[in-house]
LOGU-381055 format. One record per residue (C-alpha): residue number from 0; residue in three letters; z, y, x negated. Coordinates in pm, 1 decimal. Each point is the difference from the previous one (the first is absolute). Example, Ala and Ser with C-alpha at 12.3 -4.5 7.8 and 13.67 -1.06 7.14 Angstrom:
% residues 2
<0; "Ala"; <780.0; -450.0; -1230.0>>
<1; "Ser"; <-66.0; 344.0; -137.0>>
***
This chain:
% residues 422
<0; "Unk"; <14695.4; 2619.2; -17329.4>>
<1; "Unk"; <-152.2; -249.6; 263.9>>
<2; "Unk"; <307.3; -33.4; 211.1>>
<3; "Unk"; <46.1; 416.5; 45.5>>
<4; "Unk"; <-367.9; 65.0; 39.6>>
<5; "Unk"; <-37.8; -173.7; 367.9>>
<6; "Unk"; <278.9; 219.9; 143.9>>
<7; "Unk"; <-160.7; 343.0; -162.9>>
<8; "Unk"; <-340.5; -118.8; 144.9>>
<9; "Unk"; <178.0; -59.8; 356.8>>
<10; "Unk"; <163.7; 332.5; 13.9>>
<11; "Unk"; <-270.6; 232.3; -101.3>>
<12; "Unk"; <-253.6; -210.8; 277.8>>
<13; "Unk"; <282.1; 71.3; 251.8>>
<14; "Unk"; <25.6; 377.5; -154.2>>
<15; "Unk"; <-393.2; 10.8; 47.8>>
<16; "Unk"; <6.6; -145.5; 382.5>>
<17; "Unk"; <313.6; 230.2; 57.9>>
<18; "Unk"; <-171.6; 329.6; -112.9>>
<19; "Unk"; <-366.5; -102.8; 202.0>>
<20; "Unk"; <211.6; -35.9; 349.4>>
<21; "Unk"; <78.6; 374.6; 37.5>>
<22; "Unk"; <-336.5; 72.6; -144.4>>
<23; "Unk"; <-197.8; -217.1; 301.0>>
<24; "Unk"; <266.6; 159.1; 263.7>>
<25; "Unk"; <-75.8; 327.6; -102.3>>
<26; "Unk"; <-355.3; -30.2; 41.2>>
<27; "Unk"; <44.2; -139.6; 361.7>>
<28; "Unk"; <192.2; 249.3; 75.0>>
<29; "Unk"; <-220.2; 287.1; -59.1>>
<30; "Unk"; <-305.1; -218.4; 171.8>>
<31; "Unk"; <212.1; -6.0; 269.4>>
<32; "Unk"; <71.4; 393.3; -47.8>>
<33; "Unk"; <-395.0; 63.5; -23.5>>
<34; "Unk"; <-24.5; -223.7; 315.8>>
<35; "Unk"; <303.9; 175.1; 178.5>>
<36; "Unk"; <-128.0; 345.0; -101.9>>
<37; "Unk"; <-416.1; -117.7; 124.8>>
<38; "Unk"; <121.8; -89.5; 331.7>>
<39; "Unk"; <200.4; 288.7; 83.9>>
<40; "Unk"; <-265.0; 233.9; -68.1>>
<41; "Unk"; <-240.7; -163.2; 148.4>>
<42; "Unk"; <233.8; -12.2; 324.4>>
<43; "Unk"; <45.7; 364.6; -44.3>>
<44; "Unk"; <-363.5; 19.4; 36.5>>
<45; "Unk"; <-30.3; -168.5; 267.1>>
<46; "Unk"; <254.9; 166.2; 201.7>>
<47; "Unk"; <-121.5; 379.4; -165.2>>
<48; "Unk"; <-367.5; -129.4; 158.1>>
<49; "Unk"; <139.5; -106.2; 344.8>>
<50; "Unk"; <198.1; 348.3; 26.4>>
<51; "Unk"; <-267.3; 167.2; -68.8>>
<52; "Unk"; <-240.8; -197.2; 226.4>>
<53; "Unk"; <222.5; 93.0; 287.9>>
<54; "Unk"; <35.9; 387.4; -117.1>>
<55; "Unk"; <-369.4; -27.3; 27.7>>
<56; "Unk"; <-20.5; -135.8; 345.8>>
<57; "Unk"; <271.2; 256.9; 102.0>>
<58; "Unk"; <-248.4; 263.6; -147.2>>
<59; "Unk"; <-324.6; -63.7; 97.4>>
<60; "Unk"; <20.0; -292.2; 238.7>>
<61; "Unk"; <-149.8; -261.8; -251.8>>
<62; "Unk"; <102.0; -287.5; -185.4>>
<63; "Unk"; <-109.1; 90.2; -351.7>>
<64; "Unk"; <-106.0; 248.3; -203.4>>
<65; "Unk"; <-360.8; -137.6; -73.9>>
<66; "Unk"; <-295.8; 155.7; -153.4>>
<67; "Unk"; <-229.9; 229.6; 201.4>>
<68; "Unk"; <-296.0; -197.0; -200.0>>
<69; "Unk"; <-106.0; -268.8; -138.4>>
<70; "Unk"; <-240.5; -84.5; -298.8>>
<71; "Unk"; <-316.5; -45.3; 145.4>>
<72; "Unk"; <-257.6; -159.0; -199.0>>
<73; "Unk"; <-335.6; 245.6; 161.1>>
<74; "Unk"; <183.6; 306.1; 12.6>>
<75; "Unk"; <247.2; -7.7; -193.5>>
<76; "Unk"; <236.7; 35.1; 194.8>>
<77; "Unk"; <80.1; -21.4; 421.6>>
<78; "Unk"; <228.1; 34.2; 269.5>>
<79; "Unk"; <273.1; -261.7; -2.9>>
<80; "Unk"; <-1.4; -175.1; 324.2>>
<81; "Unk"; <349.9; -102.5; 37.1>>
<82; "Unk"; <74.8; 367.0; -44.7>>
<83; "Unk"; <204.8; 114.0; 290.3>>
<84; "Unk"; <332.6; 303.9; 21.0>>
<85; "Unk"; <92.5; 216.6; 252.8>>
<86; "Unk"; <-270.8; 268.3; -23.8>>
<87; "Unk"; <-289.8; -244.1; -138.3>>
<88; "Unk"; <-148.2; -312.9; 84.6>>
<89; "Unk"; <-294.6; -214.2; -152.3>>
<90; "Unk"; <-139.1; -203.7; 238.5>>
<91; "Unk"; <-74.9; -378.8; -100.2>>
<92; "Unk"; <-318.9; 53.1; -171.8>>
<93; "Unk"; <135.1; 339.9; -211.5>>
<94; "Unk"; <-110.8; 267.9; 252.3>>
<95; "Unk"; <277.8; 316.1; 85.3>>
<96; "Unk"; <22.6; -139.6; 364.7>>
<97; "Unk"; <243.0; -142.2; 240.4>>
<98; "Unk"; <-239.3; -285.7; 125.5>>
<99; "Unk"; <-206.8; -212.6; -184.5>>
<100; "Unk"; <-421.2; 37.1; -23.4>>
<101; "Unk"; <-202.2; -297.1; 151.6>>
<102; "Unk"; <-256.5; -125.1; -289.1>>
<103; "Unk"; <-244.9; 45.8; 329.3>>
<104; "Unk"; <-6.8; 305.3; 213.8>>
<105; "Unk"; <69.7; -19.0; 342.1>>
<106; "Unk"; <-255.8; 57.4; 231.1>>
<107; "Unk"; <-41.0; 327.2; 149.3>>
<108; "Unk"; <133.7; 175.2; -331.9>>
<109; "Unk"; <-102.2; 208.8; -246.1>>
<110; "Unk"; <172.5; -0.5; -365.6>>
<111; "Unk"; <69.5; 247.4; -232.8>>
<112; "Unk"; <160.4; -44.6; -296.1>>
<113; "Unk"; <152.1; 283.3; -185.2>>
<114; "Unk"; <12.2; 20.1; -397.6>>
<115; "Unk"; <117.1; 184.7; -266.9>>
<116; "Unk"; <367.3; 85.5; -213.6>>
<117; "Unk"; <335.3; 61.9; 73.4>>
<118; "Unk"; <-125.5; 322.3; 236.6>>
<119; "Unk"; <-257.7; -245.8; 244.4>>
<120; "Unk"; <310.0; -297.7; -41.2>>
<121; "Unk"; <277.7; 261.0; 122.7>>
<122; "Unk"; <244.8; 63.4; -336.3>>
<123; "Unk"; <290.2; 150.6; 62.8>>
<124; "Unk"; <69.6; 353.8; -174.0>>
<125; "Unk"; <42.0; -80.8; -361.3>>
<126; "Unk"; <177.6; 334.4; -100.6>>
<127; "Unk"; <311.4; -54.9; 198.8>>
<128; "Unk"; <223.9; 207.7; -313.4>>
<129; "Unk"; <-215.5; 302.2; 175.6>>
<130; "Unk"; <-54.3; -118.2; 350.9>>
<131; "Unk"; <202.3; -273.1; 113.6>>
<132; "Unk"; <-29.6; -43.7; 399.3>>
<133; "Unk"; <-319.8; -209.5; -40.7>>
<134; "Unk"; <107.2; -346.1; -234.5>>
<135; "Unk"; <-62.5; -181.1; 321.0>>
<136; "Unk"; <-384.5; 0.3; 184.4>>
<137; "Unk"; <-29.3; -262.6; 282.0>>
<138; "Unk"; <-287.0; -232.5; 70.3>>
<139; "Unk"; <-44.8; 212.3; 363.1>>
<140; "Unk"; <-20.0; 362.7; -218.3>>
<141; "Unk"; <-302.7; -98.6; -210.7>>
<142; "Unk"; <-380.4; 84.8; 7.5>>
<143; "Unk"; <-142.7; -325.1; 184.9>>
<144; "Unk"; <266.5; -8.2; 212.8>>
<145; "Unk"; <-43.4; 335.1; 177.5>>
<146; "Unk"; <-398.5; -55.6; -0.2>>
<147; "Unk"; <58.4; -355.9; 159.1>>
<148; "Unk"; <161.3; 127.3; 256.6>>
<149; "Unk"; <-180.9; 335.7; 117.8>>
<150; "Unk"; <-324.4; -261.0; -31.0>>
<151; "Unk"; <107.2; -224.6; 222.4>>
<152; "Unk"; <114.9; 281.1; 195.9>>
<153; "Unk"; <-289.8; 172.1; -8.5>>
<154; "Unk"; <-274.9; -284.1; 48.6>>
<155; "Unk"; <182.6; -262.8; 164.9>>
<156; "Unk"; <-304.1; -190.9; 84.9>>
<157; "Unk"; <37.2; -225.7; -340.7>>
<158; "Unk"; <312.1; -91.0; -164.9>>
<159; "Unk"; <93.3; 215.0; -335.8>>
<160; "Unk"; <105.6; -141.1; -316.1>>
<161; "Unk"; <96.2; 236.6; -323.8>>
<162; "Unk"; <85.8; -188.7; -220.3>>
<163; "Unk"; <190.9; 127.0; -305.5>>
<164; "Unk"; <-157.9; -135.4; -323.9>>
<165; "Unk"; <133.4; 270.6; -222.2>>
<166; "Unk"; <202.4; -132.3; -368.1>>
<167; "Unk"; <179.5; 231.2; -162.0>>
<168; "Unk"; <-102.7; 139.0; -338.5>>
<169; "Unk"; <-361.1; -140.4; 110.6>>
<170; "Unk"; <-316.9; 227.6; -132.7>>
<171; "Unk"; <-315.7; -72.5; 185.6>>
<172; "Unk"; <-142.5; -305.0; -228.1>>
<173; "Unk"; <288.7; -166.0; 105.7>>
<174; "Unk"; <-82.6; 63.0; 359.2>>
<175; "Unk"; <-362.6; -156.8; -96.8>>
<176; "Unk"; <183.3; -289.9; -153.5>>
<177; "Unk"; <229.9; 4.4; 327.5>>
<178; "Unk"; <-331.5; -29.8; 216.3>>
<179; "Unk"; <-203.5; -230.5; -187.9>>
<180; "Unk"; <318.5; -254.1; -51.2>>
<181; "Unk"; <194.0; 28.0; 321.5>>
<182; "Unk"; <-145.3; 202.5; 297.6>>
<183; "Unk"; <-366.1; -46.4; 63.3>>
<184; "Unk"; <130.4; -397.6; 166.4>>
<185; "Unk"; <201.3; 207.0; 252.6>>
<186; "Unk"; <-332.3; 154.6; 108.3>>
<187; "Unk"; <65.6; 367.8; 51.5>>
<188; "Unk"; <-206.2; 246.1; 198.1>>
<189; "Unk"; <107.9; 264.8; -218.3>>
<190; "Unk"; <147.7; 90.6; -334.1>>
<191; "Unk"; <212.7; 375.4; -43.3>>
<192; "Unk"; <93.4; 19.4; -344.0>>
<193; "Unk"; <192.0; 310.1; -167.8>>
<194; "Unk"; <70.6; 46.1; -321.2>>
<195; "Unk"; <-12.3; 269.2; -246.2>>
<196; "Unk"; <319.2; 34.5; -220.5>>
<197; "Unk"; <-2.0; -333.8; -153.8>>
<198; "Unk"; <-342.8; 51.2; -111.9>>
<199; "Unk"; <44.2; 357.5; -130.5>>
<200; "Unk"; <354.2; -102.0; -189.5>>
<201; "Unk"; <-222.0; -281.1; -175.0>>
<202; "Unk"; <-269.4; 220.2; -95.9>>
<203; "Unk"; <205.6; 234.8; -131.1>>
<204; "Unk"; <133.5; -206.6; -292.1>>
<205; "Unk"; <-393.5; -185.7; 22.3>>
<206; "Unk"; <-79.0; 79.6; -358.4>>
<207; "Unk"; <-370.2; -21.8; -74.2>>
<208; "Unk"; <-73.3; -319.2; 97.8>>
<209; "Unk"; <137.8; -39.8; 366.6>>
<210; "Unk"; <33.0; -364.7; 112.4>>
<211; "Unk"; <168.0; 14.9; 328.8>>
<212; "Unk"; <77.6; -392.9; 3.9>>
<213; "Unk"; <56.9; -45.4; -343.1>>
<214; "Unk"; <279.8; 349.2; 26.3>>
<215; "Unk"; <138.8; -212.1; 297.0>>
<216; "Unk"; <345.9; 97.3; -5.0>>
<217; "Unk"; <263.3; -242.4; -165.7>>
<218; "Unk"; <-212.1; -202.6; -163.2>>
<219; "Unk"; <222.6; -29.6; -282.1>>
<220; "Unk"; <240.2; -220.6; 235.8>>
<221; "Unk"; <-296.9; -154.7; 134.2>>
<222; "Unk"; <-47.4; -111.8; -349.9>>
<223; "Unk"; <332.6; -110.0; -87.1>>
<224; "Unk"; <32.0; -209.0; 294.2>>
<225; "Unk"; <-354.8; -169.2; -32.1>>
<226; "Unk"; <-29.6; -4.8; -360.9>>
<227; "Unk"; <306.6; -50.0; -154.9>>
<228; "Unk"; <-27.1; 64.9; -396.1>>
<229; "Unk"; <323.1; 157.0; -92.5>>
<230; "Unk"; <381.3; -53.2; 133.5>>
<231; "Unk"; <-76.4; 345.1; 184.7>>
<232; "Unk"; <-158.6; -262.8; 204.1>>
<233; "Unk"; <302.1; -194.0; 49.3>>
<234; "Unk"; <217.0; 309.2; 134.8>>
<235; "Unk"; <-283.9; 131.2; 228.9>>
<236; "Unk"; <-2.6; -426.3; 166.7>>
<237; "Unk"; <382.8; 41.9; 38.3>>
<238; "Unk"; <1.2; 334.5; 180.0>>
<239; "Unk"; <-339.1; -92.7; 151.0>>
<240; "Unk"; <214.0; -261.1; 180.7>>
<241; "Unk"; <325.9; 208.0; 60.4>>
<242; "Unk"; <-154.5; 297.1; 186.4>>
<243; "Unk"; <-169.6; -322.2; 230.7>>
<244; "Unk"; <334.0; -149.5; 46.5>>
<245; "Unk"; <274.4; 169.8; -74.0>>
<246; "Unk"; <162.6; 312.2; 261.1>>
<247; "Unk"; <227.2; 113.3; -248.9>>
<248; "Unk"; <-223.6; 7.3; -321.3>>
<249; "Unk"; <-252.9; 199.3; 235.1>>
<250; "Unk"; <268.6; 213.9; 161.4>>
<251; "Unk"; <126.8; 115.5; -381.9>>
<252; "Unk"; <-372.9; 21.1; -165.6>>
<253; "Unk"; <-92.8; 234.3; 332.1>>
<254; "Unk"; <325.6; 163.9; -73.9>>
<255; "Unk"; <-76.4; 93.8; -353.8>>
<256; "Unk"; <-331.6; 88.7; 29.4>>
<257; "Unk"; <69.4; 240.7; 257.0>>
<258; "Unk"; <254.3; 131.8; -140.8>>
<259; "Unk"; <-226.2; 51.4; -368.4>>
<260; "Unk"; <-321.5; 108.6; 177.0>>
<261; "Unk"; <233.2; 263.6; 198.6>>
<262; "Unk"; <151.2; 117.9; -337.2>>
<263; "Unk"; <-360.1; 31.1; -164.9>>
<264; "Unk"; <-121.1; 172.2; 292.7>>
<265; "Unk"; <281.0; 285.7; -32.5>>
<266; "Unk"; <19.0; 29.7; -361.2>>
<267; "Unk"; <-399.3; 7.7; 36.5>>
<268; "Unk"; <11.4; 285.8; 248.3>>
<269; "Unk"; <265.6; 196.4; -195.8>>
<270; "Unk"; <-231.2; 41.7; -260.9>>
<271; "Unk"; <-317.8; 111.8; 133.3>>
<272; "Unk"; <-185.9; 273.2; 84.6>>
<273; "Unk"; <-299.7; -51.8; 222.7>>
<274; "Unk"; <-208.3; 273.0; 163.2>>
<275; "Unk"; <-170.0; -35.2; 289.9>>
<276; "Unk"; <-291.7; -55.3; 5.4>>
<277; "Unk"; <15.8; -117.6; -373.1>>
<278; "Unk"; <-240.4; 151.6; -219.7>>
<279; "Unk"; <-244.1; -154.5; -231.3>>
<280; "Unk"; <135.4; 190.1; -333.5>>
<281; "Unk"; <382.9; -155.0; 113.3>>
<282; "Unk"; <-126.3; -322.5; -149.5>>
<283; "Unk"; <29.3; -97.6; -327.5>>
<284; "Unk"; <-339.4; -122.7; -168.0>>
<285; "Unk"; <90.7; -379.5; 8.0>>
<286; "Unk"; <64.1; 114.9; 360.2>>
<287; "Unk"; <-320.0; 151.9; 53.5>>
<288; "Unk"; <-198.6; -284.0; -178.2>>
<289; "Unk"; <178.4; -275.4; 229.4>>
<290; "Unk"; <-120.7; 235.2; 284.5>>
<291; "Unk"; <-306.8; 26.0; -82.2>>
<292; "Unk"; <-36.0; -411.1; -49.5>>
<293; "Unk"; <142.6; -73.7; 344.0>>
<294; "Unk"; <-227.0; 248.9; 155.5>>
<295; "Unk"; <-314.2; -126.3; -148.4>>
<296; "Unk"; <87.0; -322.9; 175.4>>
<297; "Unk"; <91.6; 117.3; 330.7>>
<298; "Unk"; <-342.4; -183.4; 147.6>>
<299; "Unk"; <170.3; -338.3; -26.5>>
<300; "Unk"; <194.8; 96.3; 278.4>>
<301; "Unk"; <-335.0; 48.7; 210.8>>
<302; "Unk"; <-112.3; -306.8; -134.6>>
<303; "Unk"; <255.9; -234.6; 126.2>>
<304; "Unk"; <-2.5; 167.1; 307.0>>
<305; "Unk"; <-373.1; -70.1; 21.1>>
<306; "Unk"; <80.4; -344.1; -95.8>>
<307; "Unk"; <250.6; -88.0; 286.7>>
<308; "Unk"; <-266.3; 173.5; 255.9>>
<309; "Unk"; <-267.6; -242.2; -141.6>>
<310; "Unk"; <243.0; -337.7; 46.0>>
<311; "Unk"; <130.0; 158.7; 350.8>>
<312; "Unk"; <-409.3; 72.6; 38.4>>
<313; "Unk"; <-111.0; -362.5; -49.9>>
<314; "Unk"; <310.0; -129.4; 251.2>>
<315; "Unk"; <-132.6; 308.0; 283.4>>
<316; "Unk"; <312.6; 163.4; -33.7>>
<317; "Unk"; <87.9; 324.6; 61.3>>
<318; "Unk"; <173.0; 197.7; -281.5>>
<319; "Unk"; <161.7; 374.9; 13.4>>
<320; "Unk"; <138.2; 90.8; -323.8>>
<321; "Unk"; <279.2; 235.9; -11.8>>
<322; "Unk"; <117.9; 263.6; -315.9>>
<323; "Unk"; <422.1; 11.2; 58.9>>
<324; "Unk"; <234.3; 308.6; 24.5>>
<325; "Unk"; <113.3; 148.5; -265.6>>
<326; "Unk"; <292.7; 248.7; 3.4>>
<327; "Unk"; <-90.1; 171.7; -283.3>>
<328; "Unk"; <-363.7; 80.4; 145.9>>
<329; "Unk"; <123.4; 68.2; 352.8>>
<330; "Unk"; <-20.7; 318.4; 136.0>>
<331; "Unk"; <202.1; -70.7; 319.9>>
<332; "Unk"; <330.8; 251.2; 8.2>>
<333; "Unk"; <223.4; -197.2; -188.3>>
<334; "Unk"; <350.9; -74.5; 153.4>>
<335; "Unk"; <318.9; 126.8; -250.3>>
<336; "Unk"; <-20.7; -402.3; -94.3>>
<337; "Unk"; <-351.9; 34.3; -65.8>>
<338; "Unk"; <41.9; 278.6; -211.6>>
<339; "Unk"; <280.1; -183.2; -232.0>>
<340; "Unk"; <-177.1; -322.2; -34.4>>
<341; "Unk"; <-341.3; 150.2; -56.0>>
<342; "Unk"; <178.6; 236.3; -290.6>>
<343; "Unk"; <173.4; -270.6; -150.4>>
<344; "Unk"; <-294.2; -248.4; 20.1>>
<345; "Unk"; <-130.7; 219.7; -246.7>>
<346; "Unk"; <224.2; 25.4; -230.9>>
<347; "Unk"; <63.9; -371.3; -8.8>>
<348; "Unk"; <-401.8; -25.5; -78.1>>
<349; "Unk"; <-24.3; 253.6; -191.6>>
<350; "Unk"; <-294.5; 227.2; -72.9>>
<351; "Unk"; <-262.0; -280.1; -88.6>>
<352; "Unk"; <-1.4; -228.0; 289.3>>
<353; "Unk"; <76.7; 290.6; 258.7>>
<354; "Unk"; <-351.2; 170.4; -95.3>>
<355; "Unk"; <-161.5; -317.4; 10.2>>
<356; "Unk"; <79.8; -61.6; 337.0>>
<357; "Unk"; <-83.5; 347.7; 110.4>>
<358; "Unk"; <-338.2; -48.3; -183.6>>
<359; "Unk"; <-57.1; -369.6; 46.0>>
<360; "Unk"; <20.3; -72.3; 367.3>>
<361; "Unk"; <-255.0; 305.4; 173.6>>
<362; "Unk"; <-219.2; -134.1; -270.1>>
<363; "Unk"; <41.3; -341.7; 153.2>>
<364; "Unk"; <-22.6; 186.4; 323.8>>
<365; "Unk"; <-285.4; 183.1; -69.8>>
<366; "Unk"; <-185.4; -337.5; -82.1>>
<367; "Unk"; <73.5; -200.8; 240.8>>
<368; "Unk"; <-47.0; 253.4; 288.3>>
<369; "Unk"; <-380.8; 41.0; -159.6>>
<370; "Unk"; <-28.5; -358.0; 26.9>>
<371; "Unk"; <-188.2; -17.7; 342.5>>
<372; "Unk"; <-18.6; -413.8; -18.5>>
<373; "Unk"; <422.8; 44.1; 25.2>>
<374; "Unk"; <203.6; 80.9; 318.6>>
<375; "Unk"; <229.1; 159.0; -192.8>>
<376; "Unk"; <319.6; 238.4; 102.5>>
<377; "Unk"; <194.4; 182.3; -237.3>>
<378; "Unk"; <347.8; 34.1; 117.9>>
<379; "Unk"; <67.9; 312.9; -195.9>>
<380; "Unk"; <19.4; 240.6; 202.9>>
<381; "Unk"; <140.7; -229.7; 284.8>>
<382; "Unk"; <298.7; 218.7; 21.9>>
<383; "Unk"; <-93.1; 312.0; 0.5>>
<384; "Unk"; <115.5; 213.6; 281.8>>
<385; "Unk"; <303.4; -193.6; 81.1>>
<386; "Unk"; <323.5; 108.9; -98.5>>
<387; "Unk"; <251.3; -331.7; 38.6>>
<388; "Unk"; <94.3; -176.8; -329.0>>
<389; "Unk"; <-287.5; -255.4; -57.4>>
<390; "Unk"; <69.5; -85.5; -351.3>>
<391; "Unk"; <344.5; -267.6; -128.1>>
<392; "Unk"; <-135.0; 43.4; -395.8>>
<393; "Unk"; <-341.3; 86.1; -196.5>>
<394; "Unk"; <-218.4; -168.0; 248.4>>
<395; "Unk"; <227.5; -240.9; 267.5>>
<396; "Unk"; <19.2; 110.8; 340.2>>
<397; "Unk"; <245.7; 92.8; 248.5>>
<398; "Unk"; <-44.2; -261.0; 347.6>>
<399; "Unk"; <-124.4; 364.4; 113.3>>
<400; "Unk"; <-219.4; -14.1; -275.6>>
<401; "Unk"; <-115.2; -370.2; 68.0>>
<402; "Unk"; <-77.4; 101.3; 356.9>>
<403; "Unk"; <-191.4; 283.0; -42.6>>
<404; "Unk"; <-219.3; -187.2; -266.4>>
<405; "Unk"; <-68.8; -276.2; 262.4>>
<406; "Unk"; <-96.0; 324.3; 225.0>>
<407; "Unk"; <-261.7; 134.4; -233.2>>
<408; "Unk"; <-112.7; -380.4; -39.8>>
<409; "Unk"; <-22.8; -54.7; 345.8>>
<410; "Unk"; <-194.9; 345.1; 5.1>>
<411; "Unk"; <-286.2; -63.2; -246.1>>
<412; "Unk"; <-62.5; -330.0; 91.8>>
<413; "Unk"; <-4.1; 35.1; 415.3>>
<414; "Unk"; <-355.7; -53.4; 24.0>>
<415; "Unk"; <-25.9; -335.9; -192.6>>
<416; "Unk"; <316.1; -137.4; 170.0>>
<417; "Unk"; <-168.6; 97.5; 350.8>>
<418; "Unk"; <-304.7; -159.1; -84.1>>
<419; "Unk"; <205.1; -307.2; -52.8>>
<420; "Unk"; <201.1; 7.1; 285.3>>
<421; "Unk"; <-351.2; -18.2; 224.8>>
***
């Protein structure tokens, strides 16, 4: 009936507007929950980052826990200049030294620039579950600082300048890539490179087909970041950015990773038997085939070595290539530290790698010293005879170590630095 029907209508439309209201403040109020919940978060972010910033700066006298490199687009990576803490500091153009390097020499001086890996940069002892007094290495304990200063000491007629070029994890087509890009507009008189164990660890995984550039290591991020195809590529941009910027994300990745490659490392050397010197027949056959491959390739070491003294050649600089220490080829009396890390060195790398470095690098030495275009110095045997602990890990030095490096530099060189001094 007409006059009953307007009422009905008007009740359920108020019925409708009635039930919507708690519906609409509901959903405000969990906006405002999501909003609520968002900023406190990100506040406790922000506070967990400035704690840890100043942690940091209690710890190792810097402001942030940045990268020690930087993407570089030549060699891959390189030194990050704004890299500065209480035992290391990158001067402004990337360099492991306390003042910056003049794009033109002073007059009067003679340059040297000193490459390699983390050995020739200075790394600090990377077994520290084993040995742990040497997680801290100084910018005055390293190689070019100790031959720097008995130069200048010794021929103070010009003014000295070794200059630390060395990247960790470089091989030596990285330190052509380092030249070519970066270090021929500073001019140097001289190049000292030393490498060895970068080289060797890449060659022994090499397969048949060695590409030293294209088996750059961590391409794969490279790849991520520069040619984004997947949403891999999306997580690898976000952390990318974290490790830049962020003290805290750094401080826990570092954490983790430590804490995982320590584990590894122990269960690793739990589990292995390792003679020394390894044997051929303690390889398995895939073992002995990968062997085999690397060590049919071992001339591309001698060929980028000949390529850097062609470039250095065509500049008139002079070049003295340097094969590293290796604790496991040493035949210095080893200090009770020695002895542990040198044991459990291999039995973290087990039977295969060990007898490739035992086999790899007098090859390379052999070559090389043959080579009479090459000033060339193998470091080997740099230690033998002296009884203090040289060694912080398989191949980093002890500032006793660094020094006495410098020494035997300083040694085989004399006569070229004295004809520059004249």
């Amino acid at each position: 009936m007409p006059p009953t029907s307007g009422p009905t209508t008007k009740t359920l439309s108020s019925i409708e507007v009635t039930s919507r209201a708690p519906t609409g403040r509901k959903a405000r109020i969990i906006v405002l929950l999501w909003i609520a919940n968002f900023t406190a978060v990100f506040l406790f972010c922000i506070g967990a980052e400035f704690v840890a910033r100043r942690i940091e700066y209690a710890r190792l006298q810097t402001t942030g826990q940045i990268p020690r490199t930087l993407r570089d687009p030549w060699a891959a990576w390189w030194n990050n200049p704004a890299f500065s803490r209480l035992d290391i500091h990158h001067d402004a153009q990337g360099f492991r030294r306390d003042t910056d390097v003049m794009l033109e020499k002073p007059a009067n001086t003679i340059r040297i620039f000193f490459l390699g890996g983390s050995a020739a940069y200075g790394c600090e002892g990377l077994y520290s579950e084993i040995e742990p007094r040497y997680t801290r290495l100084y910018n005055n304990q390293t190689i070019d600082h100790y031959l720097e200063r008995k130069l200048n000491a010794t021929f103070g007629s010009k003014h000295w300048e070794v200059i630390n070029a060395a990247v960790i994890e470089y091989r030596l087509h990285q330190d052509l890539a380092e030249l070519l890009s970066r270090l021929l507009r500073y001019r140097p008189d001289y190049l000292i490179l030393m490498d060895g164990h970068n080289d060797v660890s890449a060659l022994a995984t090499a397969g048949p087909h060695y590409d030293p550039y294209g088996q750059t290591p961590h391409m794969n991020e490279f790849h991520e970041l520069a040619n984004p195809q997947s949403l891999a590529s999306l997580g690898a941009a976000g952390a990318a950015w974290l490790q830049n910027n962020s003290v805290i994300f750094r401080i826990l990745e570092d954490h983790f990773r430590l804490r995982l490659t320590g584990v590894r490392r122990q269960t690793a050397a739990r589990n292995q038997i390792v003679h020394s010197p390894v044997r051929f027949s303690d390889l398995t056959g895939e073992e002995k085939t990968r062997y085999q491959e690397g060590a049919r390739q071992l001339e591309t070491y001698h060929e980028t070595v000949l390529q850097i003294q062609s470039v250095a050649a065509l500049e008139g600089i002079k070049v003295i290539f340097a094969l590293q220490p290796e604790l496991i080829l040493s035949r210095k009396p080893l200090t009770d530290s020695e002895k542990r890390l040198a044991e459990y060195h291999r039995k973290v790398s087990g039977s295969y790698v060990t007898y490739v470095y035992e086999q790899y690098e007098p090859e390379i030495e052999r070559s090389l010293a043959a080579d009479k275009r090459l000033s060339f110095l193998s470091l080997l045997d740099v230690f033998d005879g002296f009884k203090g602990q040289m060694f912080t890990d398989y191949c980093h030095l002890t500032p006793a170590g660094n020094s006495r490096v410098a020494d035997r530099i300083f040694e085989f060189a004399e006569p070229l630095f004295r004809e520059s001094a004249r």
